[in-house]
One Martini backbone bead per residue (centre of mass of N, CA, C, O) as a GRO file, in nm:
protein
  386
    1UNK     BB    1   0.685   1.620   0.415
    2UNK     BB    2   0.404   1.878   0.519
    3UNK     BB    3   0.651   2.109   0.590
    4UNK     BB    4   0.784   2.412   0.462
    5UNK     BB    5   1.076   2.414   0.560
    6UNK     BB    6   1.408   2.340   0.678
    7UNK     BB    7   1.338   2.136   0.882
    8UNK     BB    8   1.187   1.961   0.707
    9UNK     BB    9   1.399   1.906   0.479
   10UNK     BB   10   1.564   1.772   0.669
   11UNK     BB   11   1.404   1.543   0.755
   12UNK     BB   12   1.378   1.439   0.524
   13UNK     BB   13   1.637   1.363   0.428
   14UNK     BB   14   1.670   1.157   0.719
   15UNK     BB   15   1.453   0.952   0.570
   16UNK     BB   16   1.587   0.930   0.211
   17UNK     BB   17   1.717   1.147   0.050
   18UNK     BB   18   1.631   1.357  -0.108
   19UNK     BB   19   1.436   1.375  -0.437
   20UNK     BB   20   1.301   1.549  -0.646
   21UNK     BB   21   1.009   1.499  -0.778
   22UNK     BB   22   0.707   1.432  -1.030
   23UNK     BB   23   0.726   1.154  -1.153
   24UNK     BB   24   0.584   0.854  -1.146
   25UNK     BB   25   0.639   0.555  -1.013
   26UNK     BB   26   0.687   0.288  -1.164
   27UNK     BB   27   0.346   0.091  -1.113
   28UNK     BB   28   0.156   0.356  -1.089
   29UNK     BB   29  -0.162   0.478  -1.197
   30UNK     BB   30  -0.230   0.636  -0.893
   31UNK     BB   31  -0.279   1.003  -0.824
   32UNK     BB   32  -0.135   1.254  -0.586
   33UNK     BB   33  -0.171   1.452  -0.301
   34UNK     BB   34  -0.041   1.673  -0.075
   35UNK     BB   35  -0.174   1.948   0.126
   36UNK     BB   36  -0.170   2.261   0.235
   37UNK     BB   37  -0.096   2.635   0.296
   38UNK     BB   38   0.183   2.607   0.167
   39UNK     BB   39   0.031   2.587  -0.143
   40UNK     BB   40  -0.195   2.770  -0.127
   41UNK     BB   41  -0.388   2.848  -0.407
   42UNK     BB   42  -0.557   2.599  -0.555
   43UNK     BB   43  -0.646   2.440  -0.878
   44UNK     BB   44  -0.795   2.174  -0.884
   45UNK     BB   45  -0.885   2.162  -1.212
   46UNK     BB   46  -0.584   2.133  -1.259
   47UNK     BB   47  -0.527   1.878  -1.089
   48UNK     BB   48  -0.716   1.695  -1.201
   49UNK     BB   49  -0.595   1.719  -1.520
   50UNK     BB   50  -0.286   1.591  -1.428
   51UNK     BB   51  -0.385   1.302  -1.286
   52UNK     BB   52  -0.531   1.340  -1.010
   53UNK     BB   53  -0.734   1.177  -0.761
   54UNK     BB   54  -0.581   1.199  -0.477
   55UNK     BB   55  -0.585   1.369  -0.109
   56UNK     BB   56  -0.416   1.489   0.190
   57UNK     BB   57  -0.538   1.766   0.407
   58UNK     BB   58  -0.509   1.982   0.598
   59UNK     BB   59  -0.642   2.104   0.901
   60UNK     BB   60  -0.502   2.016   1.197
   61UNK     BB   61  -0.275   2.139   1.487
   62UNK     BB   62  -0.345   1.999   1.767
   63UNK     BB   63  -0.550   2.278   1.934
   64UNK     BB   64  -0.498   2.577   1.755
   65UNK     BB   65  -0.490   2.469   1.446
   66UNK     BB   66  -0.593   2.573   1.151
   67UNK     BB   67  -0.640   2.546   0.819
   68UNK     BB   68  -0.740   2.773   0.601
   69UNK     BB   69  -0.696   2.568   0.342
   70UNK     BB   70  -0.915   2.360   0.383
   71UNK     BB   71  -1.188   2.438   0.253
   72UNK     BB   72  -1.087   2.451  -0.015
   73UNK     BB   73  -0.966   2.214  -0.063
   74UNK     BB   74  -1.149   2.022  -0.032
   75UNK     BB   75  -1.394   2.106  -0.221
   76UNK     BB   76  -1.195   2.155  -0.471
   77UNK     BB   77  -1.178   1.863  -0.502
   78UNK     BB   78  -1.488   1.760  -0.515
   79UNK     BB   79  -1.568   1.874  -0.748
   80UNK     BB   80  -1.320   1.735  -0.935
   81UNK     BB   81  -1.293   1.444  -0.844
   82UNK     BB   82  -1.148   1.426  -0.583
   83UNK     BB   83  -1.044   1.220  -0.329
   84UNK     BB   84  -1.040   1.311  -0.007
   85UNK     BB   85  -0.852   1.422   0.282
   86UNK     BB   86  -0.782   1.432   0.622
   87UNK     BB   87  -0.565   1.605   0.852
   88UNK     BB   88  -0.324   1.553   1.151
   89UNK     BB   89  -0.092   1.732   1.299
   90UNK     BB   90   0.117   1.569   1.562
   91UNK     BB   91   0.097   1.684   1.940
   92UNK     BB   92   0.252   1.541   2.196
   93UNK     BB   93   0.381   1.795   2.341
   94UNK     BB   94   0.130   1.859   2.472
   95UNK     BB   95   0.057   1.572   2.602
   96UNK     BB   96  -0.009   1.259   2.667
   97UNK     BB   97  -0.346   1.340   2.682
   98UNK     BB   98  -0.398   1.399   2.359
   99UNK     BB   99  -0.487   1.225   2.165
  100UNK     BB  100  -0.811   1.256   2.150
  101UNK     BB  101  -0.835   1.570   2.161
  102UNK     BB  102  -0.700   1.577   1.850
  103UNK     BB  103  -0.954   1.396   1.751
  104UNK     BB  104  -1.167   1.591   1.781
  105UNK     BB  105  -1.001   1.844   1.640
  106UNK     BB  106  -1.064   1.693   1.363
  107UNK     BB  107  -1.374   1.662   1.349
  108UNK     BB  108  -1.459   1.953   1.393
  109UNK     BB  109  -1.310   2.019   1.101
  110UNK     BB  110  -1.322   1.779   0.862
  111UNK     BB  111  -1.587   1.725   0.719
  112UNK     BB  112  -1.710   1.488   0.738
  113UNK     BB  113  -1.853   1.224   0.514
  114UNK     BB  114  -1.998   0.929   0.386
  115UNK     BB  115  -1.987   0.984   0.028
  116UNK     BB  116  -1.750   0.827  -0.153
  117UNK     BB  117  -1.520   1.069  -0.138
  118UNK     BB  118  -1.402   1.010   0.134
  119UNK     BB  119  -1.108   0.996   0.350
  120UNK     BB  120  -0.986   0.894   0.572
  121UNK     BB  121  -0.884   1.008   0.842
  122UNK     BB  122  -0.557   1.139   0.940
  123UNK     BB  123  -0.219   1.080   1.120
  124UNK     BB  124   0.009   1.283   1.135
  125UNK     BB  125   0.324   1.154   1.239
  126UNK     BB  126   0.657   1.279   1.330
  127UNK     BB  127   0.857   1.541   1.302
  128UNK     BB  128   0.979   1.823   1.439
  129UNK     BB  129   0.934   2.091   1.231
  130UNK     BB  130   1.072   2.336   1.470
  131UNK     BB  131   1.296   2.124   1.593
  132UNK     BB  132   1.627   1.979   1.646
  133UNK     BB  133   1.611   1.945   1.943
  134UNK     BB  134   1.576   1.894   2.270
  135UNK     BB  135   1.356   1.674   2.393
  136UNK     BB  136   1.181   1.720   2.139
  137UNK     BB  137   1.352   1.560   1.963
  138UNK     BB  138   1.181   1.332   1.810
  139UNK     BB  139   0.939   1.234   2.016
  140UNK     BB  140   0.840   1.494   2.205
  141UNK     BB  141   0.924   1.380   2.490
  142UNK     BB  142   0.856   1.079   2.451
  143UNK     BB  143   0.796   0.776   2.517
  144UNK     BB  144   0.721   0.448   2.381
  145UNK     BB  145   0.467   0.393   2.536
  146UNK     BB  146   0.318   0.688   2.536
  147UNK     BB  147   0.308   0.689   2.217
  148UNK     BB  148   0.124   0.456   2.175
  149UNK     BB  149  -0.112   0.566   2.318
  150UNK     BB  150  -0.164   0.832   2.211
  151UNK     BB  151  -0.228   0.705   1.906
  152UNK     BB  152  -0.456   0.533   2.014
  153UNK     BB  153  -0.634   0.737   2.127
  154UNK     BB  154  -0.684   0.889   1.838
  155UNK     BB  155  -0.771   0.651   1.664
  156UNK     BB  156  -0.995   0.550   1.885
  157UNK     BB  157  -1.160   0.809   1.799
  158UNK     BB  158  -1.180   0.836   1.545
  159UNK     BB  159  -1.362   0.488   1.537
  160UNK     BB  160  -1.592   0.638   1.697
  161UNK     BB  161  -1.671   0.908   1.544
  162UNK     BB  162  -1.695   0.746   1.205
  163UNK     BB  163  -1.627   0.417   1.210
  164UNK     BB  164  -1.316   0.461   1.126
  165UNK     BB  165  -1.044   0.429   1.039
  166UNK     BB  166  -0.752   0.548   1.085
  167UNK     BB  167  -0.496   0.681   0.916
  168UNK     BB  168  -0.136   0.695   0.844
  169UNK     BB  169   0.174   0.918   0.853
  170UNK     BB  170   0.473   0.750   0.805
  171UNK     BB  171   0.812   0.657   0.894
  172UNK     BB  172   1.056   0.432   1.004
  173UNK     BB  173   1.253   0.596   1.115
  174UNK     BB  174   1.042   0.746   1.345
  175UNK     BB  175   0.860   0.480   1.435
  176UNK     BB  176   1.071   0.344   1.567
  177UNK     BB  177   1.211   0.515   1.746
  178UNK     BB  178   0.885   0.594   1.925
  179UNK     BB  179   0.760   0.315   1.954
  180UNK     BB  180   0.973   0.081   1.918
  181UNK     BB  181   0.843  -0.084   1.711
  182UNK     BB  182   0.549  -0.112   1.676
  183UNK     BB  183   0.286  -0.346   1.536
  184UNK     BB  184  -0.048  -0.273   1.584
  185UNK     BB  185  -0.154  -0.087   1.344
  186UNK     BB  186  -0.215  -0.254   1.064
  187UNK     BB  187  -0.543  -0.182   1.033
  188UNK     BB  188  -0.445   0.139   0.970
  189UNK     BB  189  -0.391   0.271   0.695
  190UNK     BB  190  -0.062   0.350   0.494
  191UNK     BB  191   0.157   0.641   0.460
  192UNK     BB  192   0.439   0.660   0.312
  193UNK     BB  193   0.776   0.800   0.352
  194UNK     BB  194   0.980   0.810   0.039
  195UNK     BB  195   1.283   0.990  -0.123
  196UNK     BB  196   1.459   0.741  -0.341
  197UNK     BB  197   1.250   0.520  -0.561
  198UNK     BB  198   1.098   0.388  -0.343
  199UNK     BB  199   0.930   0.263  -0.014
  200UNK     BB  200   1.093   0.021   0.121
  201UNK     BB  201   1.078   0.021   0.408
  202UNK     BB  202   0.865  -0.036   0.653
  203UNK     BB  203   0.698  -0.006   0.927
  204UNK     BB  204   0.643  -0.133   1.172
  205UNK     BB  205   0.333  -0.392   1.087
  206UNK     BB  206   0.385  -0.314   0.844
  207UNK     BB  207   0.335  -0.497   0.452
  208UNK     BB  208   0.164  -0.271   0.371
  209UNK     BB  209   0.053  -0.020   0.182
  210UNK     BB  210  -0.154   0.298   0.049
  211UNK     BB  211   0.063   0.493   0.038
  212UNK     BB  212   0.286   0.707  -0.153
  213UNK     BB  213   0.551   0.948  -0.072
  214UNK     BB  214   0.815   1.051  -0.299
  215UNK     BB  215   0.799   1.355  -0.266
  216UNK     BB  216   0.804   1.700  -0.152
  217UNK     BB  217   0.782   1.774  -0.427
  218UNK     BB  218   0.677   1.964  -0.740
  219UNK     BB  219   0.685   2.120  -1.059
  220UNK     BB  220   0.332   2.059  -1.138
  221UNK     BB  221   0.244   1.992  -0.830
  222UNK     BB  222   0.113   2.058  -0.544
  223UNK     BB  223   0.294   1.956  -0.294
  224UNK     BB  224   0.301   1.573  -0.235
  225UNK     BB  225   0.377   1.349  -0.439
  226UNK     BB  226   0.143   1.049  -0.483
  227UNK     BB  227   0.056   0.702  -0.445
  228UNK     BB  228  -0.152   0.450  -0.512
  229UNK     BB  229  -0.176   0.084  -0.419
  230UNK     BB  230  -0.327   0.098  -0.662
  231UNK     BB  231  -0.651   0.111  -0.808
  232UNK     BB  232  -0.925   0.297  -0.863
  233UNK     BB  233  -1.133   0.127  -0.756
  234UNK     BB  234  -1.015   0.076  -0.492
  235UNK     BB  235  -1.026   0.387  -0.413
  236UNK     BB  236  -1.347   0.403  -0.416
  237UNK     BB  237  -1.384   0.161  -0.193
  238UNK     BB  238  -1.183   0.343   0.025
  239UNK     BB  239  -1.382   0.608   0.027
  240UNK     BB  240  -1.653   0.383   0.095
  241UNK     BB  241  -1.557   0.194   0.336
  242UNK     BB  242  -1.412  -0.026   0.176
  243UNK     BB  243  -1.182  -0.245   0.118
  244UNK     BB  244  -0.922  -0.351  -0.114
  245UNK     BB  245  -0.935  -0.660  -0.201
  246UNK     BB  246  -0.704  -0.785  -0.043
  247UNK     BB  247  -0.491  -1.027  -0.004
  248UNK     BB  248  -0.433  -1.274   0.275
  249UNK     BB  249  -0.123  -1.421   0.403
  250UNK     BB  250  -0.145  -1.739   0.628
  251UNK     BB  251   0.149  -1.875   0.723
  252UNK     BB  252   0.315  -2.198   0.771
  253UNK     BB  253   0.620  -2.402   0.923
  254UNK     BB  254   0.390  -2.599   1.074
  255UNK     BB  255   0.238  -2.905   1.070
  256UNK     BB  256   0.142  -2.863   1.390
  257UNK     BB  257   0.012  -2.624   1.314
  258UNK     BB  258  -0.270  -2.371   1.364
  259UNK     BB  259  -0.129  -2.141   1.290
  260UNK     BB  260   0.036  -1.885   1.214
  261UNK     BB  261   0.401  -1.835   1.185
  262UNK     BB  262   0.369  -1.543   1.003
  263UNK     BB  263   0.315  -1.290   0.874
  264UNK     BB  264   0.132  -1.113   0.717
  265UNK     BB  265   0.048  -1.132   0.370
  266UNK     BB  266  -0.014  -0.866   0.114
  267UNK     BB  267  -0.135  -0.961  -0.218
  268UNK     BB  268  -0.333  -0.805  -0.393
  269UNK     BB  269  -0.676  -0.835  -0.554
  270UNK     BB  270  -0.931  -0.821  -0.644
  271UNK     BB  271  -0.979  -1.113  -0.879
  272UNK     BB  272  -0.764  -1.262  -0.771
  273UNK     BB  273  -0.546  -1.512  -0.737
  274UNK     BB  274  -0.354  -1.767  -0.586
  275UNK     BB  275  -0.017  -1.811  -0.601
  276UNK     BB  276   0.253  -2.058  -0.605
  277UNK     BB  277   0.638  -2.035  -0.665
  278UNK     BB  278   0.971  -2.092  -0.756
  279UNK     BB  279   1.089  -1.895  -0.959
  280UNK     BB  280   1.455  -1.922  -0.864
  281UNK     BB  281   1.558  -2.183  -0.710
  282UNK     BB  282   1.603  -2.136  -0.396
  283UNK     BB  283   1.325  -2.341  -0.242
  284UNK     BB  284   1.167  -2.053  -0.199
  285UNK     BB  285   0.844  -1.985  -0.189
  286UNK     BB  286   0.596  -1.766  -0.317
  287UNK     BB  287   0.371  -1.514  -0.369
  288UNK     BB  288   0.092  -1.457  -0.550
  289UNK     BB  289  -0.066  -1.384  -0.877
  290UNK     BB  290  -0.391  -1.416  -1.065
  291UNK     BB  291  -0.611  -1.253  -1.336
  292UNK     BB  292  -0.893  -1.388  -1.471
  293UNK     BB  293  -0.958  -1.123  -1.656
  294UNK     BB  294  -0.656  -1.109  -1.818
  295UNK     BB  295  -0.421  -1.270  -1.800
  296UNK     BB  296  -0.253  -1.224  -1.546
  297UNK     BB  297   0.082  -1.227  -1.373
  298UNK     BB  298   0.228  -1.141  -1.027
  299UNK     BB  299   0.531  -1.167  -0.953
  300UNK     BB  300   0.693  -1.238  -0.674
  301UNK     BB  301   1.026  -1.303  -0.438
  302UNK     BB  302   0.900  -1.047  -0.208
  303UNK     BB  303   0.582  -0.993  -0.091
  304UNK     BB  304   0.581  -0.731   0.122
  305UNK     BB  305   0.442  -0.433  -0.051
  306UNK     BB  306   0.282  -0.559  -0.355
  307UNK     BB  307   0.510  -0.581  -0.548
  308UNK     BB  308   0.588  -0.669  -0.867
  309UNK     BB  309   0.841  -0.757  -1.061
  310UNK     BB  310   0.631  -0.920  -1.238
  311UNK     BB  311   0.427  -0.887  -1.564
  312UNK     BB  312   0.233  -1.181  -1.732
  313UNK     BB  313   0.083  -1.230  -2.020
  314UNK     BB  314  -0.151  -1.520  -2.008
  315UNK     BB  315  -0.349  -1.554  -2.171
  316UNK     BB  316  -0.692  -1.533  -2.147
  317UNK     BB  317  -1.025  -1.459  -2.066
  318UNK     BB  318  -1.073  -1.719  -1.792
  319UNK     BB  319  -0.822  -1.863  -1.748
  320UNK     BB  320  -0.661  -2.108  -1.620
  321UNK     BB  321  -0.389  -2.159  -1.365
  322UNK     BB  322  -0.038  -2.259  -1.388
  323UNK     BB  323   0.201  -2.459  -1.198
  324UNK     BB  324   0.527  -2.550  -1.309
  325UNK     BB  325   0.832  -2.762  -1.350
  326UNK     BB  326   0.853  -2.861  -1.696
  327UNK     BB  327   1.225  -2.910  -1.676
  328UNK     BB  328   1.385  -2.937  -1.421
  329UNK     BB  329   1.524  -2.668  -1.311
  330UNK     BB  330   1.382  -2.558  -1.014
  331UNK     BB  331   1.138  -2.364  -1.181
  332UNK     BB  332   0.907  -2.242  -1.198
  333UNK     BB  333   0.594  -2.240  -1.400
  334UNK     BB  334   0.391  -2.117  -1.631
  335UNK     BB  335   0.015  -2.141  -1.666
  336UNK     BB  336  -0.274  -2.258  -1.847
  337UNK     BB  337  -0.619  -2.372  -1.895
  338UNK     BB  338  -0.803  -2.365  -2.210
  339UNK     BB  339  -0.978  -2.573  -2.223
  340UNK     BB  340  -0.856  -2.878  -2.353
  341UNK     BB  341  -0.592  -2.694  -2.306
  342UNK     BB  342  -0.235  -2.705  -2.213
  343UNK     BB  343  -0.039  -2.401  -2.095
  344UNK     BB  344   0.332  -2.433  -2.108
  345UNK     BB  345   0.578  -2.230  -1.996
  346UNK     BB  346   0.886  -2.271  -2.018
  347UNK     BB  347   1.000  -2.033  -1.955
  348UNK     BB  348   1.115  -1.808  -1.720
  349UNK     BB  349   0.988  -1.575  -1.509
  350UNK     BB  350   1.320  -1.433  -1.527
  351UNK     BB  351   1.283  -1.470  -1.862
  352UNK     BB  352   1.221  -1.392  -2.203
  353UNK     BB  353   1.172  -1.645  -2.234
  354UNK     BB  354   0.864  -1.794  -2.446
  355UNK     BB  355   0.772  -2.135  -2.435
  356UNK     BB  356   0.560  -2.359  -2.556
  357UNK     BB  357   0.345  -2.628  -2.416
  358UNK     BB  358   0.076  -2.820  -2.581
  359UNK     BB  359  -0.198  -3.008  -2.412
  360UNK     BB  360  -0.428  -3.239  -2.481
  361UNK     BB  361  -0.645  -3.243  -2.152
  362UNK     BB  362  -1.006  -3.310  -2.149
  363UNK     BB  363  -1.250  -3.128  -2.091
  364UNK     BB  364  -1.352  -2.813  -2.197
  365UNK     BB  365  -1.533  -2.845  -1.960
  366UNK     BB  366  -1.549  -2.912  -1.547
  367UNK     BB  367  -1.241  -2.896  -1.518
  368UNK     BB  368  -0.970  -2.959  -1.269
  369UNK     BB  369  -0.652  -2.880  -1.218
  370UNK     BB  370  -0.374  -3.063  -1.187
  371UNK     BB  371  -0.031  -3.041  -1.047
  372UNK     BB  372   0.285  -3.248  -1.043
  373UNK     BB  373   0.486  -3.540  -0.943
  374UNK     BB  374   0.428  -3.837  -1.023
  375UNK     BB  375   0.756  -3.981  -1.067
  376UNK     BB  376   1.011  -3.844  -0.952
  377UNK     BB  377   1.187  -3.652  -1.204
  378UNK     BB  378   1.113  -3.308  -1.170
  379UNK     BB  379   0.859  -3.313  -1.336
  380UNK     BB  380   0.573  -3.152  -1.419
  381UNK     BB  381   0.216  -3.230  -1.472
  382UNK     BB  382  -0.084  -3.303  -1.568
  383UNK     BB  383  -0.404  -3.254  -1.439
  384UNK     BB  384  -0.764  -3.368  -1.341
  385UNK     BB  385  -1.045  -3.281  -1.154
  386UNK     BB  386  -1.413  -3.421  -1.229
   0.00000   0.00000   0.00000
């Protein structure tokens, strides 16, 4: 929630249980926070001191408010190194056809400009801070599919004038109900709001976020603290214009088929390489990642949101990654072939031990891993293609 009243307050509550956080969430690196006029005159170099790295600023609501704390809180981002953009809360009660012209009214007050600084326009949807009354309460008065109408109006309006997708700050709660659970929006990141200490459930469409709101206030920063999904160069390339070189994972249950037959599954990001593997033994492989520049593995057993359940350090930078049950005990495991030696780990990727099984197989270059069981006794094995 980022207007600071009571019955946001309540909406906040309504979405997640709030619970006031200040400390970054483990295994988020990159700092943020969410301001408007309600968090007064800000000094952005005291909060880029704080590790804040980006940030979106309220600038306008519906078609007749400005806030006036934009103009400052934007350039004051901008001098002290953090990454900033614009949003705009959402006033779909204005009526039907106003969402391109609420885009047009965030463009035009938004001070956007492709520098490498700016992040996309972003679309505030959410609960009407100002009343929990019906009509207005919770949908603005609009049926679900007036409501994703509106939304596209928006969208595609900021997608013509600015050349960028807009981002979208909503939480599943209120977008399943008010859009009916529409999934089109895939394209434009997603800022989710959950204030329970995790990022949750996604809105319907999404299965990556790319920023997540962790709670409504903070006792060290203005604003509302939030963390980038991702690295700083991520960060970087994200407000430069460029995607996050998330890897996009197309899989499908039928070898009949020629399409994808689940959601596509974003997990990882460039240099990092896919890698797949039966991690608990339960029969179904998951998708993960491997990156030869640190040689560092990030297994996930439900790779939904992005996140690693574990992060194992393993081989050198440089080393090729083996994937295989080593032990037959039905749980892949992981390993390196770095040089003309294959290390093969045989502790399971979901407990701490960790022994190693080495073995020189190959020639130092040219030689590339393959892994099997070769013999059908439930064990896998090295080899190599040259």
């Amino acid at each position: 929630m980022r207007v600071v009243t009571a019955i946001a307050a309540l909406g906040a509550m309504i979405v997640a249980g709030a619970v006031p956080a200040s400390a970054a969430p483990a295994g988020y690196s990159v700092a943020g926070t969410d301001v408007s006029n309600h968090d007064g005159t800000i000094n952005w170099g005291d909060v880029a001191a704080k590790g804040v790295k980006f940030g979106w600023a309220k600038a306008t609501e519906g078609l007749d408010f400005v806030d006036p704390q934009f103009n400052a809180n934007y350039h004051g981002a901008k001098n002290n190194g953090v990454y900033i953009g614009a949003y705009a809360f959402g006033r779909p009660d204005k009526g039907v056809g106003t969402g391109k012209a609420q885009a047009d009214y965030l463009v035009d007050h938004a001070q956007y400009v492709n520098d490498g600084k700016t992040l996309p326009l972003q679309l505030d949807i959410e609960w009407p801070w100002w009343t929990t009354a019906a009509p207005i309460y919770p949908c603005y008065g609009l049926s679900s599919s007036q409501m994703v109408t509106w939304i596209r109006d928006f969208v595609n309006e900021v997608k013509s004038r600015t050349g960028r997708d807009a981002a979208i700050y909503t939480n599943p709660n209120w977008w399943n109900q008010c859009t009916g659970g529409n999934g089109s929006f895939s394209a434009n990141a997603l800022e989710t709001s959950n204030y329970s200490g995790s990022p949750g459930a996604l809105p319907a469409g999404w299965s990556r976020f790319t920023a997540w709101q962790y709670a409504g206030s903070s006792s060290s920063l203005p604003g509302s603290p939030t963390v980038f999904n991702s690295t700083l160069s991520d960060l970087a390339a994200f407000a430069g214009g460029g995607d996050l070189g998330v890897l996009e994972y197309y899989l499908s249950d039928s070898q009949g088929s020629s399409v994808a037959t689940r959601p596509v599954i974003y997990y990882g990001s460039s240099p990092q390489i896919p890698i797949v593997g039966d991690w608990n033994g339960d029969g179904v492989d998951t998708v993960s990642t491997f990156d030869p520049t640190t040689g560092t593995f990030y297994i996930s057993d439900n790779p939904v949101t992005g996140n690693a359940e574990r992060v194992i350090r393993y081989g050198d930078p440089g080393a090729q990654s083996l994937v295989g049950d080593w032990d037959g005990d039905g749980k892949d495991n992981i390993g390196v072939k770095m040089g003309a030696t294959y290390y093969m780990r045989t502790g399971a990727v979901t407990g701490a031990i960790e022994n190693t099984r080495a073995i020189g197989y190959g020639n130092t270059t040219g030689d590339l891993p393959v892994i099997g069981d070769w013999n059908g006794d439930g064990i896998d094995t090295q080899g190599l293609a040259r």
